[in-house]
C-alpha positions as CSV (number, residue, x, y, z in Angstrom):
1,X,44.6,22.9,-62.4
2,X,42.2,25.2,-60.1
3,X,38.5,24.1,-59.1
4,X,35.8,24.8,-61.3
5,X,33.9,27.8,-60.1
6,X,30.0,27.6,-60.9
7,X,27.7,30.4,-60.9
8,X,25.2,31.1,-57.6
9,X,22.7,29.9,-59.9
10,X,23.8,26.6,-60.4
11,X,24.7,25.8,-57.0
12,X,21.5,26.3,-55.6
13,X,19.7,24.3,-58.7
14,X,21.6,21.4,-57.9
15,X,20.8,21.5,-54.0
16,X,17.3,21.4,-54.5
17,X,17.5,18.7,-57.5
18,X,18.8,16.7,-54.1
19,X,16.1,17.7,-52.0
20,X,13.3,17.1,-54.8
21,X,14.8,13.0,-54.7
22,X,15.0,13.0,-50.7
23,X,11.3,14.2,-50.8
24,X,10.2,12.0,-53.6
25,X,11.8,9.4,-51.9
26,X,10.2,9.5,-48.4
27,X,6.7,10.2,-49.8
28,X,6.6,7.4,-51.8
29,X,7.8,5.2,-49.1
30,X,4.8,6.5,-47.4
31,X,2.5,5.3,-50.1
32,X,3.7,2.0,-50.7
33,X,3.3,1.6,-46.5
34,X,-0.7,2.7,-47.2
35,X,-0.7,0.3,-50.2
36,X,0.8,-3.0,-48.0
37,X,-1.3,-1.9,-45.2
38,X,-4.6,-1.3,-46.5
39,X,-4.7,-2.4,-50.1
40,X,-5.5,-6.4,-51.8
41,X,-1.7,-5.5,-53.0
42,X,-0.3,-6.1,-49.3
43,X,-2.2,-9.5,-48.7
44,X,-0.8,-10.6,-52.0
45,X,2.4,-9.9,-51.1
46,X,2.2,-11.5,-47.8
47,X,0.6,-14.3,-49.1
48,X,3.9,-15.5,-51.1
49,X,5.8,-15.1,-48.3
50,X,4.3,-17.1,-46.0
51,X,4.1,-19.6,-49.2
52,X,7.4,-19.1,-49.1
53,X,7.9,-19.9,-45.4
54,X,5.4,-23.2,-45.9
55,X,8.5,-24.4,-48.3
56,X,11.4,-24.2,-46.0
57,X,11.4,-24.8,-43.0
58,X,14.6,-26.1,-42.1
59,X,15.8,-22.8,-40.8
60,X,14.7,-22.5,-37.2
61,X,13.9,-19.0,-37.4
62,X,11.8,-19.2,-40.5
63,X,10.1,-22.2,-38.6
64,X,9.6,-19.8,-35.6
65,X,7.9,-17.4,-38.4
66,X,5.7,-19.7,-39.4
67,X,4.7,-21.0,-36.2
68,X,3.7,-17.3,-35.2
69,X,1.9,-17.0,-38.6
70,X,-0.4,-19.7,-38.3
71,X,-1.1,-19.0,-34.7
72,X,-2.6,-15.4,-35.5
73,X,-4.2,-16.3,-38.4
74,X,-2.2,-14.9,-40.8
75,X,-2.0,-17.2,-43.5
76,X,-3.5,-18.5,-46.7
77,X,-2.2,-21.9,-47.6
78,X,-2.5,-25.4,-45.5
79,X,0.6,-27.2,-44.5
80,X,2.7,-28.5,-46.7
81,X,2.8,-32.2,-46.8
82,X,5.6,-34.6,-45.6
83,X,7.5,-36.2,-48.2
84,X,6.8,-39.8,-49.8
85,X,9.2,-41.6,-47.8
86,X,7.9,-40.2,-44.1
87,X,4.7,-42.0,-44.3
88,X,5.6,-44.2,-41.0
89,X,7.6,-41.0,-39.2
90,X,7.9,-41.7,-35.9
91,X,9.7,-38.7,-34.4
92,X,10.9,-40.0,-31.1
93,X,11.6,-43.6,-32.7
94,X,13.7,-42.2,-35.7
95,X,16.1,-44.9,-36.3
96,X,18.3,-43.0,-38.9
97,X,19.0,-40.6,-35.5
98,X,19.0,-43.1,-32.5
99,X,21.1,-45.8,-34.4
100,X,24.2,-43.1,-33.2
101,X,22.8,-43.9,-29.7
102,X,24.7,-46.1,-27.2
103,X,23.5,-50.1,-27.2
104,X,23.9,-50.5,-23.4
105,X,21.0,-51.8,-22.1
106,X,18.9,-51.0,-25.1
107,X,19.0,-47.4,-24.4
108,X,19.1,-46.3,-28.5
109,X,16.1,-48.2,-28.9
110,X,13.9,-46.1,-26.3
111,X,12.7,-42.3,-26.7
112,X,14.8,-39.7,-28.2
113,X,13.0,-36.7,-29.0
114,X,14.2,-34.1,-31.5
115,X,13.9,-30.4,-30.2
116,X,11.1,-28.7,-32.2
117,X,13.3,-26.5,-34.5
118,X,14.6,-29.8,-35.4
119,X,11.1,-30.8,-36.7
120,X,9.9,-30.3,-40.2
121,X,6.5,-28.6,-40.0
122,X,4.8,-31.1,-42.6
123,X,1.9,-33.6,-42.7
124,X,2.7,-37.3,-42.7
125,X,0.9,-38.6,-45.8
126,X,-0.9,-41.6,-46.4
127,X,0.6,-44.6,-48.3
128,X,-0.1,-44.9,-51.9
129,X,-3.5,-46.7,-52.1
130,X,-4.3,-46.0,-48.3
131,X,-7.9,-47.1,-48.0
132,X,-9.8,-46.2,-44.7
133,X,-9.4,-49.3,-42.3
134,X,-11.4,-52.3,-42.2
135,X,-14.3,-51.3,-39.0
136,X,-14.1,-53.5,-36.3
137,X,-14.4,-56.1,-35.2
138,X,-13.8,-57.4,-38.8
139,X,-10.3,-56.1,-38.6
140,X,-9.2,-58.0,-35.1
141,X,-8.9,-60.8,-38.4
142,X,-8.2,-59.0,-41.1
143,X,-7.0,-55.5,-42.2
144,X,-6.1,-53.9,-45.7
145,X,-2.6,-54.8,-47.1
146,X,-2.3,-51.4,-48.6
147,X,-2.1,-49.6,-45.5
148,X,1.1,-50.7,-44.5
149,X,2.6,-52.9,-46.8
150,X,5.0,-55.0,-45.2
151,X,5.5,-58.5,-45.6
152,X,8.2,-59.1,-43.3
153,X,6.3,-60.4,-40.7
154,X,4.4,-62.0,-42.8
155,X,6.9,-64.2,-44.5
156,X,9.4,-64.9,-41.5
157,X,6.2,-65.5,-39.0
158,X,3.4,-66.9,-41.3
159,X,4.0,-70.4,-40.7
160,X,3.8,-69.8,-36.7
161,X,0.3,-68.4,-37.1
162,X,1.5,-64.5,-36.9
163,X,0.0,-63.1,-40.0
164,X,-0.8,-64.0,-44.1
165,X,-1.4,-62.3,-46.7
166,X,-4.5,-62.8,-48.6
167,X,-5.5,-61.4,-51.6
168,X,-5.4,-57.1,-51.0
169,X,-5.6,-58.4,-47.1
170,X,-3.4,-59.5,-44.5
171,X,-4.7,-62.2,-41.9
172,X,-4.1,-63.3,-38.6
173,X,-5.0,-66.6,-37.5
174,X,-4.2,-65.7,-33.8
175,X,-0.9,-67.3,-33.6
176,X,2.4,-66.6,-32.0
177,X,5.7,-68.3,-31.6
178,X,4.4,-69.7,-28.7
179,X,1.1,-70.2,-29.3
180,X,1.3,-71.4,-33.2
181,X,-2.4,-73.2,-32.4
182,X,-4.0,-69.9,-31.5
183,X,-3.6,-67.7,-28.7
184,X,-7.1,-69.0,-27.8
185,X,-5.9,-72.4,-27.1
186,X,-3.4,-70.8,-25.4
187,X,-5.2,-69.0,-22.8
188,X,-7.2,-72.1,-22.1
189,X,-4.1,-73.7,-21.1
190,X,-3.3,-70.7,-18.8
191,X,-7.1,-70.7,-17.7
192,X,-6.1,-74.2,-15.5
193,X,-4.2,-71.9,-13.4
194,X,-5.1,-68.5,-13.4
195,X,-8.9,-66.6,-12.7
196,X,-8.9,-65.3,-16.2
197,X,-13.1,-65.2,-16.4
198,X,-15.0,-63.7,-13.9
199,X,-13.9,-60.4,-13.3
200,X,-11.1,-60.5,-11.0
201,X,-8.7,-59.2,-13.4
202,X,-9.3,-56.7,-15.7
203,X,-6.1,-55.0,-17.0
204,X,-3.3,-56.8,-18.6
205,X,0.5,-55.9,-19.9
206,X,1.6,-57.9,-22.8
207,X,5.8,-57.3,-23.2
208,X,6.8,-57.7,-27.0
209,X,3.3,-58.2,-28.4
210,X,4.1,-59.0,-31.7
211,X,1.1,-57.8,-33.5
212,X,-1.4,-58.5,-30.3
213,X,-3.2,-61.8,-30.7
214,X,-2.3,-62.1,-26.8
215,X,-4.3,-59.0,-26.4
216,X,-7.2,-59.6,-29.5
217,X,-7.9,-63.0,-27.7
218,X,-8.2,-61.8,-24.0
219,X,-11.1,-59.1,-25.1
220,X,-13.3,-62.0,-25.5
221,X,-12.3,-62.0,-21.6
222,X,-13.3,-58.7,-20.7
223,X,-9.7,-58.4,-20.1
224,X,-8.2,-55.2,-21.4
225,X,-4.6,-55.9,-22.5
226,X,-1.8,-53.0,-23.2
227,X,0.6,-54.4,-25.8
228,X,3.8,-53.2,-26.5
229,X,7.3,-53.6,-28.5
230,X,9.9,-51.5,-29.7
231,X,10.3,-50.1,-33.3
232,X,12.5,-52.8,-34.4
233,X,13.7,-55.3,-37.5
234,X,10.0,-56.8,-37.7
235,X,8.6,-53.5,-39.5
236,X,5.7,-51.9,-37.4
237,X,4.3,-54.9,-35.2
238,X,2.6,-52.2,-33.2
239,X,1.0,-50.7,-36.3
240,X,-0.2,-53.2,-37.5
241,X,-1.7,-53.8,-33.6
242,X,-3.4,-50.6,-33.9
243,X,-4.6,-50.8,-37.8
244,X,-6.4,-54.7,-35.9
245,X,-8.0,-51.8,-33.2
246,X,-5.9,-53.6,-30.5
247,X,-4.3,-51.6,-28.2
248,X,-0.8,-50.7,-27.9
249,X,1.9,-48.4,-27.8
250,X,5.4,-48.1,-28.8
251,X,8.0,-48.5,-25.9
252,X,11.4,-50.6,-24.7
253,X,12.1,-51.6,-21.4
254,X,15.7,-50.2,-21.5
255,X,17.3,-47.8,-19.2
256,X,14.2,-46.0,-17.9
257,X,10.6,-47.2,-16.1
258,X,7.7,-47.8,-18.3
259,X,5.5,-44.9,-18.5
260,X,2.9,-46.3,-15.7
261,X,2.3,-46.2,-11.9
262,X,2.9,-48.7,-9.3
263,X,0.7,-51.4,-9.3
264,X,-1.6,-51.2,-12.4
265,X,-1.6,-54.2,-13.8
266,X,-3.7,-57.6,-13.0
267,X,-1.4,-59.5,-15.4
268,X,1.9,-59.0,-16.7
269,X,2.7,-61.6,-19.8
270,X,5.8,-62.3,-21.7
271,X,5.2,-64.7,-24.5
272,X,9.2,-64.9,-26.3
273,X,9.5,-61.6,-25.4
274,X,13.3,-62.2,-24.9
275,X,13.7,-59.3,-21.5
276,X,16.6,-60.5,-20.1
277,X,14.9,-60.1,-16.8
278,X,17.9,-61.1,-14.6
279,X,20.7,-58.6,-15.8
280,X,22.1,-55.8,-14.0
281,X,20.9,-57.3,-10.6
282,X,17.5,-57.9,-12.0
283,X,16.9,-54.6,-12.6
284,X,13.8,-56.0,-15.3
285,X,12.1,-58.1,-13.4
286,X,12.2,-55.5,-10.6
287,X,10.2,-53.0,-13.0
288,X,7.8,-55.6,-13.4
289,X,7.3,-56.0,-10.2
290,X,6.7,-52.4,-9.8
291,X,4.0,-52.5,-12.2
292,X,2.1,-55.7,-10.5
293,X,-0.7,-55.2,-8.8
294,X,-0.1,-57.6,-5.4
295,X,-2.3,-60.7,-6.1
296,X,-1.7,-59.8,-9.5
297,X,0.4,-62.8,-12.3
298,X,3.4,-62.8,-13.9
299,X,3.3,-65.0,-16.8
300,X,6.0,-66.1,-18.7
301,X,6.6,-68.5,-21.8
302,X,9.8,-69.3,-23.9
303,X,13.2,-68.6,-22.9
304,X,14.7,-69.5,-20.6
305,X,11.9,-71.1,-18.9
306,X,13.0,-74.8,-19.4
307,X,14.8,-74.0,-22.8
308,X,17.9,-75.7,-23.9
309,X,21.0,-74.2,-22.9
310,X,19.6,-71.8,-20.8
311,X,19.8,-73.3,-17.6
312,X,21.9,-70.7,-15.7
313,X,19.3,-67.8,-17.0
314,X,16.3,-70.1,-15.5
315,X,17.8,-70.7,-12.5
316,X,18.5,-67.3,-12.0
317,X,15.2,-66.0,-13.2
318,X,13.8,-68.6,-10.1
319,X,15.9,-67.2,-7.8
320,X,14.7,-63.7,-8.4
321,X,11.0,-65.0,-8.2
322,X,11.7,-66.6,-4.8
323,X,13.5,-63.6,-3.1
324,X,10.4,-61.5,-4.0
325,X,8.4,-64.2,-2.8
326,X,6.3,-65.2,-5.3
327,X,4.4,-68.2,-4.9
328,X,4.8,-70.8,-8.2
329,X,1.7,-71.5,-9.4
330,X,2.8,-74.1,-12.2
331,X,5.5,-75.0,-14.9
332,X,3.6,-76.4,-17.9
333,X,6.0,-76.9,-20.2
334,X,7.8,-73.6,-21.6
335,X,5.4,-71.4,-19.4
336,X,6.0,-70.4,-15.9
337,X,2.8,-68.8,-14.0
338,X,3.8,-66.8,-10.8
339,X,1.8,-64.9,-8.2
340,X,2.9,-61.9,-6.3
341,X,2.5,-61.3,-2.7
342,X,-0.9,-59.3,-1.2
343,X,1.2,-57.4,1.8
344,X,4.8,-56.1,1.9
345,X,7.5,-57.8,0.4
346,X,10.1,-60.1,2.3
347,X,12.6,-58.6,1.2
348,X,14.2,-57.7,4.5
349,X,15.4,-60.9,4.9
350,X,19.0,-61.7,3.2
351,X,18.1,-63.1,-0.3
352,X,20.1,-64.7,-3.3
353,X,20.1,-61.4,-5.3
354,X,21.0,-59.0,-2.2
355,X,17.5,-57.3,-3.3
356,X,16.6,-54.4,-1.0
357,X,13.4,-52.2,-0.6
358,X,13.4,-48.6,-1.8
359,X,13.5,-45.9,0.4
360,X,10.6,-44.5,1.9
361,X,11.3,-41.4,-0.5
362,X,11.1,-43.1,-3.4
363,X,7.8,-42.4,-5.2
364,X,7.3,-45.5,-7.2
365,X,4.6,-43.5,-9.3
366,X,7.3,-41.2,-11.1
367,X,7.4,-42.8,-14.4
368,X,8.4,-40.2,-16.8
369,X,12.0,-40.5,-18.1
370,X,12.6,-41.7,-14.8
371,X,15.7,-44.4,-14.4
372,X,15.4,-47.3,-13.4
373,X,16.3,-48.2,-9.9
374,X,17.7,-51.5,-8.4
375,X,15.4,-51.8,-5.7
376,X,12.2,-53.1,-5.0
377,X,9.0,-50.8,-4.7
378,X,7.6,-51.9,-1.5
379,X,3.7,-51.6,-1.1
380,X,3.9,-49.7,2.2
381,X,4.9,-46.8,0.2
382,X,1.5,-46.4,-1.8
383,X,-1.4,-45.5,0.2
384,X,-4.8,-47.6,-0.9
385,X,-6.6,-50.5,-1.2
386,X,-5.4,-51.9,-4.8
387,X,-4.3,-55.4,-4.6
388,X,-6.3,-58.2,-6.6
389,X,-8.9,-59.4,-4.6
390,X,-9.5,-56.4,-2.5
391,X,-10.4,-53.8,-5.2
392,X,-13.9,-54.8,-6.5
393,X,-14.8,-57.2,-9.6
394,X,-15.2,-55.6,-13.4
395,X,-17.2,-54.1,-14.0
396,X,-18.1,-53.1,-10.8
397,X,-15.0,-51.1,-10.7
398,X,-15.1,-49.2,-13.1
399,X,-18.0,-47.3,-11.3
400,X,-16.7,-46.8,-7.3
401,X,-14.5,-44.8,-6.5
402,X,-11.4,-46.3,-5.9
403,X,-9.2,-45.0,-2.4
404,X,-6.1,-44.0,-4.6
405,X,-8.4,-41.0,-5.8
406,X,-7.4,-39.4,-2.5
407,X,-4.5,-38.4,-4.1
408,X,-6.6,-34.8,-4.7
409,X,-8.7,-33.4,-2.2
410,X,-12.3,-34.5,-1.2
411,X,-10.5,-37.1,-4.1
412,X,-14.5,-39.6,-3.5
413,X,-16.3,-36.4,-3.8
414,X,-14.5,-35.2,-7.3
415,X,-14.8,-38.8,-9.3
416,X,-18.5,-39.3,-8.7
417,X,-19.2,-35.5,-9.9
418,X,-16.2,-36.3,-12.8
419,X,-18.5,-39.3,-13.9
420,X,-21.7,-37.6,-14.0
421,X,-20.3,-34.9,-15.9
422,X,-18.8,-37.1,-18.7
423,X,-21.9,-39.3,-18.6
424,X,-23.7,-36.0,-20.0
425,X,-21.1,-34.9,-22.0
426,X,-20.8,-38.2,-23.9
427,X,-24.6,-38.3,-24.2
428,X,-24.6,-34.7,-25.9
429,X,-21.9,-35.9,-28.4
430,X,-23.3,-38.6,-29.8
431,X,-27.3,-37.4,-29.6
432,X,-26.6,-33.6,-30.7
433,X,-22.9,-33.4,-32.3
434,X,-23.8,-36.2,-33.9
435,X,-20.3,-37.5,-33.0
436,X,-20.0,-41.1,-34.2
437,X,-19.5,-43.4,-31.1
438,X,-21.1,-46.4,-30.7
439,X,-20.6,-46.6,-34.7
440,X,-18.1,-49.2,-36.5
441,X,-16.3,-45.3,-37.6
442,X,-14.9,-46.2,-34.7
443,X,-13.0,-48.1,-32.7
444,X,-9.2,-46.6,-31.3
445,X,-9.5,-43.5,-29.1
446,X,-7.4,-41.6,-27.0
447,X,-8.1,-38.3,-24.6
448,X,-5.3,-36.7,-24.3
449,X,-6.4,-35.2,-20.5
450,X,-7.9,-38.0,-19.1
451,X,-8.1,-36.9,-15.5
452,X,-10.0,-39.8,-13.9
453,X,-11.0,-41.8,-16.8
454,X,-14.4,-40.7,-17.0
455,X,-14.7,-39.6,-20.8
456,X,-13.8,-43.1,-21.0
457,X,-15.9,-44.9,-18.6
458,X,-19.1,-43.0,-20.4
459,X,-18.1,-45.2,-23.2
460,X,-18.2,-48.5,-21.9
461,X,-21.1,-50.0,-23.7
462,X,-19.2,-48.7,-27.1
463,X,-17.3,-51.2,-28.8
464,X,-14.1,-48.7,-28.1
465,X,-10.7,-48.8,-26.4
466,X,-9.8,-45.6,-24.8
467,X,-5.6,-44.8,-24.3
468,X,-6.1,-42.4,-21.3
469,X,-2.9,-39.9,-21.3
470,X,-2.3,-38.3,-18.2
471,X,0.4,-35.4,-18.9
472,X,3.5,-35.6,-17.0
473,X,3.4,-32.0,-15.7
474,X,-0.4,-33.0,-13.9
475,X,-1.5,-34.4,-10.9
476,X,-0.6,-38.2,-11.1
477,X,-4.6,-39.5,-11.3
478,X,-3.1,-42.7,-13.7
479,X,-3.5,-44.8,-11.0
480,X,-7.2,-44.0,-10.6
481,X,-7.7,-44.8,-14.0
482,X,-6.0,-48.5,-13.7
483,X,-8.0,-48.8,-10.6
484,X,-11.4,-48.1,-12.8
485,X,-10.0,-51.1,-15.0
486,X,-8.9,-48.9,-17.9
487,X,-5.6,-48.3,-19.5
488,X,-3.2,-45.5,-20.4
489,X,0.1,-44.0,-20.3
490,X,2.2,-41.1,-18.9
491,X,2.9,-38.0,-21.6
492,X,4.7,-34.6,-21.8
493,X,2.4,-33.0,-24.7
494,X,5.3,-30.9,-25.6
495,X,6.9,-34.1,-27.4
496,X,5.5,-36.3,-30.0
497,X,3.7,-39.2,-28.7
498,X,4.9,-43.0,-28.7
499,X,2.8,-44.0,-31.6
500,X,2.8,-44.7,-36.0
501,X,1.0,-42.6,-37.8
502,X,-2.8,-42.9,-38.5
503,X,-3.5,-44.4,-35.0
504,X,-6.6,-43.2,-33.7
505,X,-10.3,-43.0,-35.1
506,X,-11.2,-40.3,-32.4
507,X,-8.8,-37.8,-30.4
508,X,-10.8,-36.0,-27.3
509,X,-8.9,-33.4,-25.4
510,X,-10.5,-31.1,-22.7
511,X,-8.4,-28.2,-21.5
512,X,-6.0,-28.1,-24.7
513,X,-4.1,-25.2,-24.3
514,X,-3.4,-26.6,-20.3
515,X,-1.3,-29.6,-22.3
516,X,1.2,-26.4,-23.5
517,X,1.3,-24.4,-20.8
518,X,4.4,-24.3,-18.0
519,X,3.2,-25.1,-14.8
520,X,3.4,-22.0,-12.3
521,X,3.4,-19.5,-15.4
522,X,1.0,-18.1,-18.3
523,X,3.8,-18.4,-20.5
524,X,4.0,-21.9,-23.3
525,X,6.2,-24.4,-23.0
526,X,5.4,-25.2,-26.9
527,X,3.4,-24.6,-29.4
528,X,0.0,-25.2,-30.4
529,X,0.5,-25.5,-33.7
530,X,3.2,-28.3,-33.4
531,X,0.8,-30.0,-31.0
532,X,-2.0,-29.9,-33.6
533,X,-0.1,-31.5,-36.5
534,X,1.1,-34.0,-33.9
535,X,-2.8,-35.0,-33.3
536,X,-2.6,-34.9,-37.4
537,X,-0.2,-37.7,-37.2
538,X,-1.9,-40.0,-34.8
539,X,-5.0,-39.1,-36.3
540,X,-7.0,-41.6,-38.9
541,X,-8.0,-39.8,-42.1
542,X,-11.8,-39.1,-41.7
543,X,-11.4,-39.4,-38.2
544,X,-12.7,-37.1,-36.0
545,X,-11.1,-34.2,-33.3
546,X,-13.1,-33.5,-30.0
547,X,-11.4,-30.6,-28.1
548,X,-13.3,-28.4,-25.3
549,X,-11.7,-25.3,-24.2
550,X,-12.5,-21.0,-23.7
551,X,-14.1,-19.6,-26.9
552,X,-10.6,-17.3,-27.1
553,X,-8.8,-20.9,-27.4
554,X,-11.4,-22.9,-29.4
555,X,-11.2,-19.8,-32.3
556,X,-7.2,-19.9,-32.1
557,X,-7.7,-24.2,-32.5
558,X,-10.1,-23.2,-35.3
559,X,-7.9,-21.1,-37.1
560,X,-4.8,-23.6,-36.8
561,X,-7.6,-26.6,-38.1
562,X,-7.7,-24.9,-41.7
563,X,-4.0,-25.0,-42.0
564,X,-3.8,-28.8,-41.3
565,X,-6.4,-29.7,-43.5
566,X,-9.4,-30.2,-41.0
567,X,-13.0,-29.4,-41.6
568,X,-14.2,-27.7,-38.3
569,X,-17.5,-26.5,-36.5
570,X,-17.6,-25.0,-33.2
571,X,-20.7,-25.5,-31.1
572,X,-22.2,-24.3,-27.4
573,X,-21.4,-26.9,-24.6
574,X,-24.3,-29.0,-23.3
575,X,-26.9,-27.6,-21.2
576,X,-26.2,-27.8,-17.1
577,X,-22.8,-27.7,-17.8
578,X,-20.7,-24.6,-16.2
579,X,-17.4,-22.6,-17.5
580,X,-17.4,-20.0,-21.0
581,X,-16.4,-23.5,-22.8
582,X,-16.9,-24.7,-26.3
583,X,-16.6,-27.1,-28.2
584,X,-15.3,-27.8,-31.6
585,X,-15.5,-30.9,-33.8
586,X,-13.1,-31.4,-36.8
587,X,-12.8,-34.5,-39.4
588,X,-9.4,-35.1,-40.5
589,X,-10.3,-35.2,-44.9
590,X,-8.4,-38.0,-46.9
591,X,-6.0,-36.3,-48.8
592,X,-3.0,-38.0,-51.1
593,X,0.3,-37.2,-52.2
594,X,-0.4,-36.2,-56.3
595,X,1.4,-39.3,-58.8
């Protein structure tokens, strides 16, 4: 058979039949651009992606999508909540994750982080008949059963005075296990030996709080008490701490230093805490000792002081006390009080343990995932005047500048013009933002930028606690703060913080977008977003966001404050103050999960 042959005609009629659909084609790609570009029809369309995106995020790019999204603005939706089940979602503390860990030394029971892209971008949700917390100070006594409804504790450790539950409330009587009477009885007993009123000490370290009596009762002593425990087999000790407004943190002395500086604390107490402070070469006991303040007490009750079959473990613990030369105040009964040394340590002289100093490099400040070391921080190797008995009396303290704020330049100079300016600052919030301290709304606050503690020291007459966060990638100024008598913690902002959901009544941060950025670059370490629906977690619902920063910040922190379900106003900074800052103040609302 031969090929068909067409006429001219034809030929040319079927060319331009090709060209007419090539034409058509392009010009109506060009129209449908116009009508996603400039028409309703485009935002529509847009709309149920990003809808779509707000369903999944699982995939890390389509997480990395909606990050970007939110972050311009481009979005109509809020967050999608958390499931059911994630109410209590500690990130770092995930058990279903860190139970793969390795058991040496604890070390699946500290931090463990997911990477971002591993995160579900989701709100935690409240419990099923959340109610907003008892104010304080009824709930140091009592708090609303609903809220965390676990009676674990409450059955196992009721009859030791832990905690009851009563009617839609749980109850704490102010026991322990060692302290069944009342940990007010208790700290009389310890009162025989130790200047607990007065003023001489100030800040305290309670080691496996349980849920905090220790540190309820010693507020009647102007003694300011950071509790903390691990998330462990009790079922949220350290929430329900927090839900009591007592503070605390979750953490486990395991293969790393606590996240503190040398020398911070007036008192460290261990009531059944069950560190086995003399294992691996005492490396324990030799973090507490890194956290003492010289002159400061280490108290210790239950095992193995004098407990049955545990006389190897006391005579060790002894042993350990005496080659850092602490002086024994008293044995009374199950409870062993010991003083440490003002001046250097002794331990250049041969000792049971073969304990050594550090050396002179060592920075005994580094606290941030920092290993622990088997040597003893010597005193020489921190420049100041911060031993008990030589820093001034609470709360005259809180006011002078203490000498480790050398640590920046013209260091006296900066911290009285630091506490003038939050003195004003705190004065405008609460007489023009109509901010609610000083109010029973509330009671736990943290600033995530706490420089020298002066937000919190303009708060003083409040009846607030204040957990000052001093970012890991900043100047170390935590010291100053424990010198002042206050309390906080070390924290890289790019990570979920070390806490249960629904923590804090009031979250200040000054300088937010500083928290992301890398240091020596412009560029972002993380993202803004995932640090605002962290704030979300640790925030109370109806509680209340403080952040300062440039206008071009504070409208990008507006914009991502729709999506998590905040109500937001921005407003001018107060008068005298300089910088382009503003200010905006956000209420987390109370939203539930529908039946």
């Amino acid at each position: 058979m031969g090929h068909l042959n067409l006429p001219a005609s034809k030929r040319n009629a079927r060319q331009w039949k090709l060209l007419d659909i090539v034409s058509a084609t392009f010009f109506g790609l060009v129209l449908l651009f116009f009508l996603l570009v400039f028409t309703p029809l485009g935002d529509s369309l847009a709309a149920s992606g990003r809808q779509a995106l707000l369903m999944s995020t699982s995939d890390p790019r389509q997480r990395q999508r909606l990050v970007a999204l939110i972050e311009a603005g481009h979005h109509l939706k809020h967050i999608e909540s958390c499931p059911a089940d994630s109410v209590d979602h500690m990130p770092c503390e995930d058990p279903r994750r860190n139970s793969q860990l390795s058991r040496e030394m604890n070390f699946y029971r500290e931090r463990h982080c997911p990477l971002p892209d591993q995160t579900p971008l989701c709100l935690i949700p409240p419990p099923r008949g959340y109610k907003i917390p008892v104010p304080w100070p009824e709930s140091l006594s009592k708090i609303w059963h609903a809220n965390m409804p676990y009676n674990k504790i409450a059955d196992r450790k009721g009859h030791q005075g832990w905690m009851k539950e009563s009617g839609p409330y749980f109850t704490f009587p102010g026991g322990g296990t060692m302290f069944a009477d009342g940990a007010d009885k208790y700290i009389d007993k310890l009162k025989q030996y130790i200047p607990i009123t007065g003023g001489t000490l100030r800040t305290a370290l309670d080691m496996g709080c349980g849920v905090a009596s220790f540190g309820g009762s010693m507020l009647s002593e102007n003694i300011l008490t950071l509790s903390f425990a691990p998330r462990d087999s009790h079922k949220a000790q350290i929430q329900f701490a927090l839900e009591r407004g007592i503070p605390a943190f979750v953490a486990m002395l395991g293969t790393r230093r606590l996240p503190f500086p040398a020398f911070s604390f007036d008192i460290v107490h261990c009531s059944r805490c069950l560190i086995p402070f003399t294992a691996y070469n005492a490396t324990y006991l030799i973090e507490v000792d890194r956290l003492l303040r010289p002159g400061g007490y280490l108290v210790i009750s239950g095992p193995p002081v004098q407990w049955p079959k545990q006389d190897k473990e006391w005579a060790d613990l002894q042993a350990v006390a005496r080659a850092l030369c602490y002086e024994l105040i008293a044995v009374d009964g199950n409870t062993v009080i010991w003083k440490k040394p003002v001046g250097e340590s002794c331990l250049s002289n041969q000792n049971e343990f073969g304990l050594e100093l550090c050396d002179e490099s060592d920075d005994p400040n580094y606290a941030w995932y920092f290993k622990l070391k088997k040597c003893v921080s010597g005193t020489s190797s921190v420049k100041g005047e911060y031993a008990v008995g030589t820093i001034p009396k609470w709360p005259q303290r809180l006011t002078k500048a203490p000498s480790r704020a050398l640590v920046m330049k013209n260091g006296y100079d900066v911290f009285e013009a630091d506490s003038r300016r939050w003195r004003r600052r705190v004065a405008y919030y609460k007489n023009t933002l109509n901010v609610k301290l000083g109010t029973p709304a509330i009671r736990n606050i943290m600033d995530m930028n706490a420089f020298f503690g002066g937000f919190a020291a303009a708060l003083t007459s409040d009846p607030v606690w204040v957990m000052n966060v001093i970012p890991a990638r900043k100047s170390s100024t935590l010291s100053v703060i424990y010198d002042r008598g206050l309390i906080g913690v070390y924290h890289d902002w790019c990570e979920p913080f070390s806490t249960y959901p629904r923590t804090y009544d009031l979250i200040h941060v000054s300088g937010i977008e500083s928290l992301i950025k890398n240091p020596g670059s412009n560029k972002n370490s993380c993202s803004l977003v995932d640090l605002m629906v962290e704030m979300d977690r640790m925030l109370r619902p109806e509680g209340t966001v403080v952040v300062r920063d440039s206008p071009e910040v504070i409208d990008k922190v507006s914009r991502i404050a729709n999506t998590v379900s905040w109500t937001a106003a921005v407003h001018d900074k107060e008068p005298g103050s300089n910088g382009r800052e503003k200010i905006l103040v956000a209420t987390k609302n109370l939203w539930k999960l529908p039946s």
